[in-house]
C-alpha positions in Angstrom: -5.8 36.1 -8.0 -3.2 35.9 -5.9 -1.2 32.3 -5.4 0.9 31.5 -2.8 3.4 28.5 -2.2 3.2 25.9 -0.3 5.8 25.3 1.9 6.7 21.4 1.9 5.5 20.8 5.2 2.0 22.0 4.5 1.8 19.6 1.0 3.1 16.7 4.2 0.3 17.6 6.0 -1.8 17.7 3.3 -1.2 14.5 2.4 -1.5 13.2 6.1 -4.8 15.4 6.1 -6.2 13.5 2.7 -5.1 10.4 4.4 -7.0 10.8 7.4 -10.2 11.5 5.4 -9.8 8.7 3.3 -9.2 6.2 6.4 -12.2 7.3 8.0 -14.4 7.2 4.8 -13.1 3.8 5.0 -14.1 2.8 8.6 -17.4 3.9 8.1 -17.9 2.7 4.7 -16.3 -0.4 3.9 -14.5 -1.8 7.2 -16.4 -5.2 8.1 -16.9 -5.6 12.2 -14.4 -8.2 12.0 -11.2 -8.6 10.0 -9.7 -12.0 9.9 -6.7 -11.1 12.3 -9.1 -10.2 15.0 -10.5 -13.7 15.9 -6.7 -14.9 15.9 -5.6 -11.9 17.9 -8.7 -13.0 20.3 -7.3 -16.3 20.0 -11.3 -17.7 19.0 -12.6 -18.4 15.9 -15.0 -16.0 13.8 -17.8 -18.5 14.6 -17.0 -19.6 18.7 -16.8 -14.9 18.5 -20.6 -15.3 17.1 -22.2 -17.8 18.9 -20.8 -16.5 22.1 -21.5 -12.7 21.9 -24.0 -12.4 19.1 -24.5 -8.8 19.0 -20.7 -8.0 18.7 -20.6 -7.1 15.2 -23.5 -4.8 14.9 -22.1 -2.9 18.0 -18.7 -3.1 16.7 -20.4 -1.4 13.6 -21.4 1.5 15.7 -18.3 2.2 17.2 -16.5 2.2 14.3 -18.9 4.6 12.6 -18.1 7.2 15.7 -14.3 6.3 14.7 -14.3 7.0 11.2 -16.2 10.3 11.4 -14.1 11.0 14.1 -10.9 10.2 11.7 -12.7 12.6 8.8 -13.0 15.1 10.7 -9.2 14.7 11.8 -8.5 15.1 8.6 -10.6 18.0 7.3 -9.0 19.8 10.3 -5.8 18.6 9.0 -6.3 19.8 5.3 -7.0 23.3 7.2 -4.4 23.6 9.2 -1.8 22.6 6.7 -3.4 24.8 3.8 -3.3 27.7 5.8 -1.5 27.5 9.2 1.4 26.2 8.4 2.4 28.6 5.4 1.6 31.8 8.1 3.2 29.9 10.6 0.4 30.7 13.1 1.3 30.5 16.6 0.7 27.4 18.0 0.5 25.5 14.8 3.7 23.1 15.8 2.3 22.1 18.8 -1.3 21.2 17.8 0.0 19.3 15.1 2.4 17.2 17.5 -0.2 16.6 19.4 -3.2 15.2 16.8 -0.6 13.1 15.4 0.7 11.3 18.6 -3.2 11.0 19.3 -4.4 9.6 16.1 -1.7 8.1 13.7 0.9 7.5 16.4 -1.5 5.8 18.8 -3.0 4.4 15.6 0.2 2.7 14.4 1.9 1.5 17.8 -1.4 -0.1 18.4 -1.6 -1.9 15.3 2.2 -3.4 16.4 0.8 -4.1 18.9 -2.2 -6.5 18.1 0.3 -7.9 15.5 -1.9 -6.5 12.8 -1.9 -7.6 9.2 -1.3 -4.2 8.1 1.1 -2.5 11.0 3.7 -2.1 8.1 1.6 -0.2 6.2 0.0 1.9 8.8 3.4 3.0 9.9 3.5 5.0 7.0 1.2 7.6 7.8 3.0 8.3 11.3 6.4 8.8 9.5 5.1 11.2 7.3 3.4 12.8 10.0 6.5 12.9 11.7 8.6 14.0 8.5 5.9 17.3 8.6 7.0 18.3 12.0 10.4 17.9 10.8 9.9 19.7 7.8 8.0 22.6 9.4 10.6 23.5 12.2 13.6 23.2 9.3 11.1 25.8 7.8 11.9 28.4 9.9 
């Protein structure tokens, strides 16, 4: 058997892949409709949100199941590319990656600034490794 090494960027990316998997296990696991920022971002309360539009939460429910399989499979796609795209350095590999990040934990993270989220800090993490992959993958070549 035959074992190759990883180039850092790839173990970045895989990381960031793992990541994406995880959030969207999360969203379509465990995330309730409503977290306690959102009525204060809404500038309501929880039960004024209920009473007003009472099927919010189920719906919510929906679309964030279609978010977090849409996150997994961000991920899985991730895992792939950075297991074995990024050590061949396929053609095209740079820019596809630069691309899903700025569309999923870019946009993810500068909308979470912002709404003022609770957790903005935190989800800025994922877009600087994302971004120190990129980095690491053209200081690769």
């Amino acid at each position: 058997m035959v074992t190759r090494r990883l180039p850092l960027s790839a173990k970045v990316f895989l990381v960031c892949g793992f990541y994406l998997v995880a959030l969207g296990l999360y969203f379509l696991l465990l995330r309730p409709a409503l977290l306690p920022e959102d009525p204060r971002y809404i500038g309501s309360s929880l039960e004024a949100i209920r009473a007003s539009v009472p099927g919010l939460e189920r719906w919510l429910g929906h679309v964030f199941n279609v978010m977090g399989g849409f996150m997994v499979a961000a991920g899985a796609l991730t895992v792939h590319a950075a297991w074995r795209w990024l050590a061949k350095r396929e053609r095209g590999t740079f820019a596809a990656l630069s691309v899903a990040g700025g569309a999923s934990v870019g946009l993810m993270s500068a909308t979470n600034f912002l709404l003022h989220s609770n957790f903005r800090w935190l989800l800025l993490v994922p877009s600087l490794l994302w971004l120190l992959g990129l980095a690491c993958y053209l200081r690769e070549r």
